[in-house]
ZATORKE-672191 format. One record per residue (C-alpha): residue in one letter; y, z, x. Coordinates in Angstrom, 2 decimals. Layout:
<residuo A Y Y Z Z X X>
...
# end
This chain:
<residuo X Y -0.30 Z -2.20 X 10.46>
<residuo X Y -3.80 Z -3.58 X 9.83>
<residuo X Y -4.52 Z -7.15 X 8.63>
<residuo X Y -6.59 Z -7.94 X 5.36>
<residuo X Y -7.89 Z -11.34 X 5.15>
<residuo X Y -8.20 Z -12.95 X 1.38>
<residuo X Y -10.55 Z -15.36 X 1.15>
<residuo X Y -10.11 Z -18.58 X -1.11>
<residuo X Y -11.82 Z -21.78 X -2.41>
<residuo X Y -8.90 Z -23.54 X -2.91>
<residuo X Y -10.92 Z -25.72 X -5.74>
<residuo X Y -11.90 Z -22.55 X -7.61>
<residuo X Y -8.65 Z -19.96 X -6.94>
<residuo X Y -9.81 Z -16.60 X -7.64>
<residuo X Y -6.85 Z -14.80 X -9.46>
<residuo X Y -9.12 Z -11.61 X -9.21>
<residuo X Y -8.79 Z -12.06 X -4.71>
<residuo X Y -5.55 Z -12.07 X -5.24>
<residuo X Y -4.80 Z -9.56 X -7.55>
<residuo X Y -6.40 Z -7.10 X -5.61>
<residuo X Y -4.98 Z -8.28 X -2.18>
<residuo X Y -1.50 Z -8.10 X -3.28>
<residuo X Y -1.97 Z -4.65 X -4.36>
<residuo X Y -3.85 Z -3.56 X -0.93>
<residuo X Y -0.96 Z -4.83 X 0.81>
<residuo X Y 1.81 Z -3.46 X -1.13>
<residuo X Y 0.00 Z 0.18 X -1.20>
<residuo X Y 0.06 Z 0.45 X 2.19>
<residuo X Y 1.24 Z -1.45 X 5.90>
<residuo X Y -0.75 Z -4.18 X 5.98>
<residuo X Y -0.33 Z -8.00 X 6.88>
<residuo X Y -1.85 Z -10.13 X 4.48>
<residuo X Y -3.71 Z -13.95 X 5.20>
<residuo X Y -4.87 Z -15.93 X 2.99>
<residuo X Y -8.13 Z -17.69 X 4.43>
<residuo X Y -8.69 Z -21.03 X 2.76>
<residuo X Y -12.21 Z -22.24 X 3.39>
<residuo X Y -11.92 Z -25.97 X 2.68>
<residuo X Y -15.54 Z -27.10 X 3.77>
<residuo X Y -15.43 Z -30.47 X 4.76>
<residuo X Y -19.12 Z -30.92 X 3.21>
<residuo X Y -17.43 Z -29.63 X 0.22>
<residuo X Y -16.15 Z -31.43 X -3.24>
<residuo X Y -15.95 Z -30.91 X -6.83>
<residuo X Y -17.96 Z -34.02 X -7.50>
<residuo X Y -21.51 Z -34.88 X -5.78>
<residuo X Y -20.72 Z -37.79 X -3.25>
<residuo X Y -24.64 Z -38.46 X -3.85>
<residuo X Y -24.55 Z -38.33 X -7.71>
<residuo X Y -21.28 Z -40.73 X -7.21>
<residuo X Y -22.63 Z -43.23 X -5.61>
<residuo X Y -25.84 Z -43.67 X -6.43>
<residuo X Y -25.87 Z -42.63 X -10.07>
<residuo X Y -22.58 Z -42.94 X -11.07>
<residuo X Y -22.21 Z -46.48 X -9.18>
<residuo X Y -18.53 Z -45.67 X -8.49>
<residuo X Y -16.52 Z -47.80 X -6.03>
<residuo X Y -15.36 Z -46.68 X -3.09>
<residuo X Y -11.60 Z -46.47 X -4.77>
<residuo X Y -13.07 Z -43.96 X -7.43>
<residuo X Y -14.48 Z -41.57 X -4.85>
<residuo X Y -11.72 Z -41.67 X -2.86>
<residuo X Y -9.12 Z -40.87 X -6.48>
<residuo X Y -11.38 Z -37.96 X -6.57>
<residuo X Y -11.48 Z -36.93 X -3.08>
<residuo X Y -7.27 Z -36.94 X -3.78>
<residuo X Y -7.59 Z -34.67 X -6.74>
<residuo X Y -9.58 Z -32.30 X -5.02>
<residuo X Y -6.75 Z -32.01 X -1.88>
<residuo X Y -4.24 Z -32.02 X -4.63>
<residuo X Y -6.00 Z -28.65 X -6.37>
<residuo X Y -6.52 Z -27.33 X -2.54>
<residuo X Y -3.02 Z -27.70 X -2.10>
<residuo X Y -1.55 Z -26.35 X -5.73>
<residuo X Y -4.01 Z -23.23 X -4.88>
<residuo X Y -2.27 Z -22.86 X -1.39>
<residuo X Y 1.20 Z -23.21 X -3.11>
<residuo X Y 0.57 Z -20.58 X -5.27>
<residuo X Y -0.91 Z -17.94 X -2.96>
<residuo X Y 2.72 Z -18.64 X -0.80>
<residuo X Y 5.11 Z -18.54 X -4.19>
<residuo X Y 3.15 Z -15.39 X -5.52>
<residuo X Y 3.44 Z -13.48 X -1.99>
<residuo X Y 6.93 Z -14.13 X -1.55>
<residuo X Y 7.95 Z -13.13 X -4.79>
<residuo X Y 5.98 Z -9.84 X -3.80>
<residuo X Y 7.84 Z -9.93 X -0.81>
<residuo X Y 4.60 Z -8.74 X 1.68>
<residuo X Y 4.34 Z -10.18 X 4.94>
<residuo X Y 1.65 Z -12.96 X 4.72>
<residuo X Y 0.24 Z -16.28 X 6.74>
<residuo X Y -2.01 Z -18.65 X 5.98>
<residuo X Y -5.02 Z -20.14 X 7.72>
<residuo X Y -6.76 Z -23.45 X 6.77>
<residuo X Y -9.83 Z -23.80 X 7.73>
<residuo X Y -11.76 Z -27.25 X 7.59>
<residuo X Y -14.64 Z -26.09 X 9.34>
<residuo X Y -18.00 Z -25.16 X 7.42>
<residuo X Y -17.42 Z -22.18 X 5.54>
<residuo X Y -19.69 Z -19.49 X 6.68>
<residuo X Y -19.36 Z -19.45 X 10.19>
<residuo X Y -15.85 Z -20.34 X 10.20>
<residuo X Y -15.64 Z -17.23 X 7.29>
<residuo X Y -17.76 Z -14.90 X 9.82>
<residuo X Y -15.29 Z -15.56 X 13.01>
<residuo X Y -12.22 Z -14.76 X 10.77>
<residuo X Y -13.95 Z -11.61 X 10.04>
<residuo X Y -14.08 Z -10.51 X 13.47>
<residuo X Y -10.23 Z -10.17 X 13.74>
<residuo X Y -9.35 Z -8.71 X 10.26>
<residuo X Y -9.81 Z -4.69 X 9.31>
<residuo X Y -10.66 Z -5.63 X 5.72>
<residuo X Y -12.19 Z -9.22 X 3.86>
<residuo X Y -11.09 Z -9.47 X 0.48>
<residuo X Y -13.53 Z -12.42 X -1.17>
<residuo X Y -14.71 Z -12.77 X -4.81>
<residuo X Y -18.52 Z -11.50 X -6.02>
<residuo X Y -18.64 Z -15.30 X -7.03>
<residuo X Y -17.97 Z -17.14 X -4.50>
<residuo X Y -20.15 Z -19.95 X -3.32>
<residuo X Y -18.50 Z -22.77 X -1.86>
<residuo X Y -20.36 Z -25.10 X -3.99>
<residuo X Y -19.72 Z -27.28 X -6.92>
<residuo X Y -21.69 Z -25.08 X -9.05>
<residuo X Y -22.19 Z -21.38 X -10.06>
<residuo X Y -25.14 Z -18.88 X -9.49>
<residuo X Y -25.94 Z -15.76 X -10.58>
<residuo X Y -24.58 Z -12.80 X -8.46>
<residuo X Y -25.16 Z -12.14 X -5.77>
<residuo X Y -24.70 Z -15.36 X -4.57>
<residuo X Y -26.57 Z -17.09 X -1.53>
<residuo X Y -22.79 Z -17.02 X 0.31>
<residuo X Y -21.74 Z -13.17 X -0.73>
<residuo X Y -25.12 Z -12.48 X 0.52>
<residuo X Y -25.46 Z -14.19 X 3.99>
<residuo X Y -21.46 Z -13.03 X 4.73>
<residuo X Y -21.96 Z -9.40 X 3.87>
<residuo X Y -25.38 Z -9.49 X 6.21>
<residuo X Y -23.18 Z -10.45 X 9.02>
<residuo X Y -19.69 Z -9.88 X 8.96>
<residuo X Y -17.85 Z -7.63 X 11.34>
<residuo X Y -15.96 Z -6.10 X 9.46>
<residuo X Y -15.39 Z -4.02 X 5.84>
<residuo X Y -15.30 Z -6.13 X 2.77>
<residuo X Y -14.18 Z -5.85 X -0.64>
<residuo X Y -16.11 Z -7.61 X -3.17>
<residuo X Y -14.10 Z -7.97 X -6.53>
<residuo X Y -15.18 Z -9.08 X -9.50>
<residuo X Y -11.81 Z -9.50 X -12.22>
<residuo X Y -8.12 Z -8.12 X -12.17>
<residuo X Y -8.90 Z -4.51 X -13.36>
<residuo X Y -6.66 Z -1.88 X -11.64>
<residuo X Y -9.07 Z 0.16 X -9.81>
<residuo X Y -8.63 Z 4.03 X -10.71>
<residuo X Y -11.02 Z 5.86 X -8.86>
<residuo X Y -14.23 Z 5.81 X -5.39>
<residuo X Y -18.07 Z 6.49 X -6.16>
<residuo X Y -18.95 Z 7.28 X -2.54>
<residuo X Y -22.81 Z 6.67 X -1.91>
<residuo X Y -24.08 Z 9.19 X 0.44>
<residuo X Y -27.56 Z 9.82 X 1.93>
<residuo X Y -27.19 Z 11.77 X 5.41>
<residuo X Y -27.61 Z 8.05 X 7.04>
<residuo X Y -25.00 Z 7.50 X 9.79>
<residuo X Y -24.24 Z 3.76 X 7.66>
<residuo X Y -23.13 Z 5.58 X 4.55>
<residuo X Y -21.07 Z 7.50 X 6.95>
<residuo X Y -19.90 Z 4.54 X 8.25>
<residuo X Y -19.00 Z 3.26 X 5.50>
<residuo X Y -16.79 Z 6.22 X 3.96>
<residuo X Y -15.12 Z 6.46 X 7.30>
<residuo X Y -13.93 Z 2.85 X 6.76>
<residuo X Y -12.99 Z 3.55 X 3.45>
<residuo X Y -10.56 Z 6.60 X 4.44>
<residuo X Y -9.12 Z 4.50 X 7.25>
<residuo X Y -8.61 Z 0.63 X 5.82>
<residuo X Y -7.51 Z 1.66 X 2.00>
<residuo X Y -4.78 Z 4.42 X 2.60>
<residuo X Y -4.40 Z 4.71 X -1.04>
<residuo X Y -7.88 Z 6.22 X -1.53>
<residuo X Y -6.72 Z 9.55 X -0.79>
<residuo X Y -4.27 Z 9.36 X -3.82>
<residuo X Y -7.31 Z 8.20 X -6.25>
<residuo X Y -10.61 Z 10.15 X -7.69>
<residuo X Y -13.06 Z 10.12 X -5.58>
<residuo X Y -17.00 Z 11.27 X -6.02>
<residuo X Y -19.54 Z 11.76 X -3.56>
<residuo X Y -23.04 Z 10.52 X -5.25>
<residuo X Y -26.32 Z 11.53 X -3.62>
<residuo X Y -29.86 Z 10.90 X -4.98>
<residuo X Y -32.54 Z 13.56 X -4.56>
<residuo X Y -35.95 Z 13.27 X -5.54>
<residuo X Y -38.79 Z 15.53 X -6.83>
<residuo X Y -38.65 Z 19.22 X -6.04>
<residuo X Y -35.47 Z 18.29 X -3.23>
<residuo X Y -32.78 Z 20.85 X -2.89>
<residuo X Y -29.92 Z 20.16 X -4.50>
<residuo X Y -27.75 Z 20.65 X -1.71>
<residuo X Y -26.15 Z 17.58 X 0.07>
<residuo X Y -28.07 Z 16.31 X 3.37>
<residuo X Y -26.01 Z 18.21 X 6.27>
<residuo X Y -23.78 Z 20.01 X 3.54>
<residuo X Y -21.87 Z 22.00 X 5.51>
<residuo X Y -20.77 Z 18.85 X 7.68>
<residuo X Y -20.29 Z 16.35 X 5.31>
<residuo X Y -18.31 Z 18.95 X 3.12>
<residuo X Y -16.23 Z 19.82 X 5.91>
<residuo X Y -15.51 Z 16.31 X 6.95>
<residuo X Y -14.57 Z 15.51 X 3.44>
<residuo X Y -12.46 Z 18.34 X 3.50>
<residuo X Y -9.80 Z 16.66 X 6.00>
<residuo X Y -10.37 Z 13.06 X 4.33>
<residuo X Y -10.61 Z 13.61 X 0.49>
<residuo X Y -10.28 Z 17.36 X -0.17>
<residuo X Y -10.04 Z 16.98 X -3.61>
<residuo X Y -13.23 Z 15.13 X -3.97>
<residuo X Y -16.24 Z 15.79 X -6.45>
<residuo X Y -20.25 Z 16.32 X -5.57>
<residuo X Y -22.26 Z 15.06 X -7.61>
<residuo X Y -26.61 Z 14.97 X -6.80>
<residuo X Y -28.42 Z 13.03 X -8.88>
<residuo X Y -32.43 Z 13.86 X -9.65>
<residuo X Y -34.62 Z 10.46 X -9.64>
<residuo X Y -37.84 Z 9.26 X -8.42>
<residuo X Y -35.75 Z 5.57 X -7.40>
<residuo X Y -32.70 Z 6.27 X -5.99>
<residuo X Y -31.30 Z 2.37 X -6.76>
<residuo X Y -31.95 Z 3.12 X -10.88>
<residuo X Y -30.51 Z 6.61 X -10.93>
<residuo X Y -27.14 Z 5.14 X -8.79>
<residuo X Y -26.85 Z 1.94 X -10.94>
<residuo X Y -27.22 Z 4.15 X -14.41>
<residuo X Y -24.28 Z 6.49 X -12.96>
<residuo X Y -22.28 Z 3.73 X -12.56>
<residuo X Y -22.65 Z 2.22 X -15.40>
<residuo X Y -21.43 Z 5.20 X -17.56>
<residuo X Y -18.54 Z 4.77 X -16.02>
<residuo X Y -15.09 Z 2.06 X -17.23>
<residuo X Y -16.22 Z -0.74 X -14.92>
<residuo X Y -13.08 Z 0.12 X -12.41>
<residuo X Y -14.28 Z 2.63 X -10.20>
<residuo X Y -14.78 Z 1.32 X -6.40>
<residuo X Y -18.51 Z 1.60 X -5.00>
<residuo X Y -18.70 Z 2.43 X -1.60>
<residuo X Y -21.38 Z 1.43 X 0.29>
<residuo X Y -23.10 Z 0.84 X 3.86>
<residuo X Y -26.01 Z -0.61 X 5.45>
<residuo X Y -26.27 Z -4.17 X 3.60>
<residuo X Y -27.14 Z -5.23 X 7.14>
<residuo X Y -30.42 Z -7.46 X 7.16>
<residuo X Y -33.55 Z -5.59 X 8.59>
<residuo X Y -31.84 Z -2.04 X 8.21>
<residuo X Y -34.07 Z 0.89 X 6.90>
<residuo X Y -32.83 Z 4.11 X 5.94>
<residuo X Y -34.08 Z 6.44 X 2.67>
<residuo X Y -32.90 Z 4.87 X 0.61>
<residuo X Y -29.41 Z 2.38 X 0.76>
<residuo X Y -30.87 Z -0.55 X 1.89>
<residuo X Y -29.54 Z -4.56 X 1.07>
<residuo X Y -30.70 Z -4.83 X -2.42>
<residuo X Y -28.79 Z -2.29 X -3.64>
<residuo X Y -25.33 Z -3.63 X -2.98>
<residuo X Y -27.05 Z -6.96 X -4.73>
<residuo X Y -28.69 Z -4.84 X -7.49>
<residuo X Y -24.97 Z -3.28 X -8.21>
<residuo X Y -23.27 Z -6.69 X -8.42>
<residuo X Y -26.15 Z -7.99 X -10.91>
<residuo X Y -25.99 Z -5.28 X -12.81>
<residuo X Y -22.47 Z -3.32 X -12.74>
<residuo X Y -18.97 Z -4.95 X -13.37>
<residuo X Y -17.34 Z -2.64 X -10.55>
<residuo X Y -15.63 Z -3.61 X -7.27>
<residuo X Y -17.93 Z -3.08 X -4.21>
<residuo X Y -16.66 Z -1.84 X -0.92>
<residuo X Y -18.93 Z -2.47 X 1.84>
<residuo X Y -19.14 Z -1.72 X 5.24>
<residuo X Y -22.09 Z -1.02 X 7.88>
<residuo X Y -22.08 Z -0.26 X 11.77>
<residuo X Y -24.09 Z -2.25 X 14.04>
# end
């Protein structure tokens, strides 16, 4: 059984996290938690902007410090009433402590983060990737799945350069999401210039995709920029295939998968991400 770890702001509840973690658990043996990151330097409101712009009294802050544990605690009720009526095995963690680290330490113990692209544990909204997604994927220690809405995913684009990371990362994929081997899956490689067409260490890779996906596809792309020629694949595609990816780690240089493409993808593609690098 492995554990997946869905991770929440309980002031903005992301229906697409749990969408996709109730589906992860049900398609395989796998203990669900729900992680809810409720930041005690946190609110909906700006304390600052409250006070000192708004000029509200002390007993206005505090009736909006109330609604915001009142929405922290619908969004709890409702991850419990929607599990149960799944009927997976699930627990919950609260977690008070600043988000990131407390975020990163979870991620230690769990085989698979579920979080939303969007995510920021602030009162307002950015443009993906967002400062959070980015410093958690840098350093978490463990596979994540970044979603983006409630679309079923159908199908695995499987980024592969010969790098031990995007290895890696396909070896997590086969292991943590037993249900890949039941969807479409494509290998994508980028060659450039005069290149042979032939994947790096063919013969390997092909025979180690034999035992894990034998029903997979090859497909090499010709580009001078490997990021472009990926991101224009991708998007000819319905938006529901999952990317997988390795080597978002910070300071990691390999060909050519390196951090900004996972945060080219989310700013440009509407698919799910699945990332995962070795250390």
């Amino acid at each position: 059984m492995i554990k997946i770890v869905a991770v929440f702001d309980g002031l903005k509840f992301s229906e697409a996290t749990l969408h996709h973690a109730i589906k992860m658990v049900k398609n395989q043996n796998a203990h669900l938690v729900g992680l809810f990151l409720e930041d005690f330097t946190y609110q909906s409101f700006s304390k600052y902007r409250a006070i000192a712009k708004d000029k509200l009294s002390e007993k206005e802050i505090a009736a909006l410090e109330q609604q915001d544990a009142d929405l922290r605690k619908e969004s709890r009720r409702l991850f419990e009433d929607v599990c149960k009526r799944e009927g997976i095995e699930f627990s919950l963690h609260k977690e008070a402590n600043v988000a990131y680290p407390a975020l990163i330490h979870e991620s230690i113990y769990a085989d698979l983060v579920i979080i939303d692209q969007a995510e920021t544990f602030t009162p307002y909204t950015e443009d993906r990737p967002t400062q959070f997604i980015k410093d958690f994927l840098s350093a978490t220690e463990c596979p994540v799945l970044l979603v983006r809405d409630t679309e079923e995913i159908n199908a695995a684009a499987l980024l592969f350069d010969g790098s031990p990371n995007s290895v890696f990362a396909i070896k997590q994929f086969s292991y943590v999401i037993r249900s890949a081997s039941e969807m479409p899956v494509e290998v994508i490689t980028v060659k450039e210039g005069d290149e042979s067409l032939h994947l790096p260490d063919n013969k390997l890779m092909k025979e180690f995709m034999k035992r894990h996906f034998p029903h997979a596809n090859f497909n090499v792309l010709k580009g001078n920029v490997a990021d472009v020629e990926i991101i224009e694949h991708v998007k000819q595609g319905d938006g529901k295939s999952l990317v997988v990816l390795g080597a978002y780690k910070r300071g990691f240089v390999s060909r050519w998968f390196k951090e900004s493409l996972a945060d080219a993808l989310m700013r440009n593609v509407s698919n799910p991400l699945f990332i995962a690098h070795s250390k």
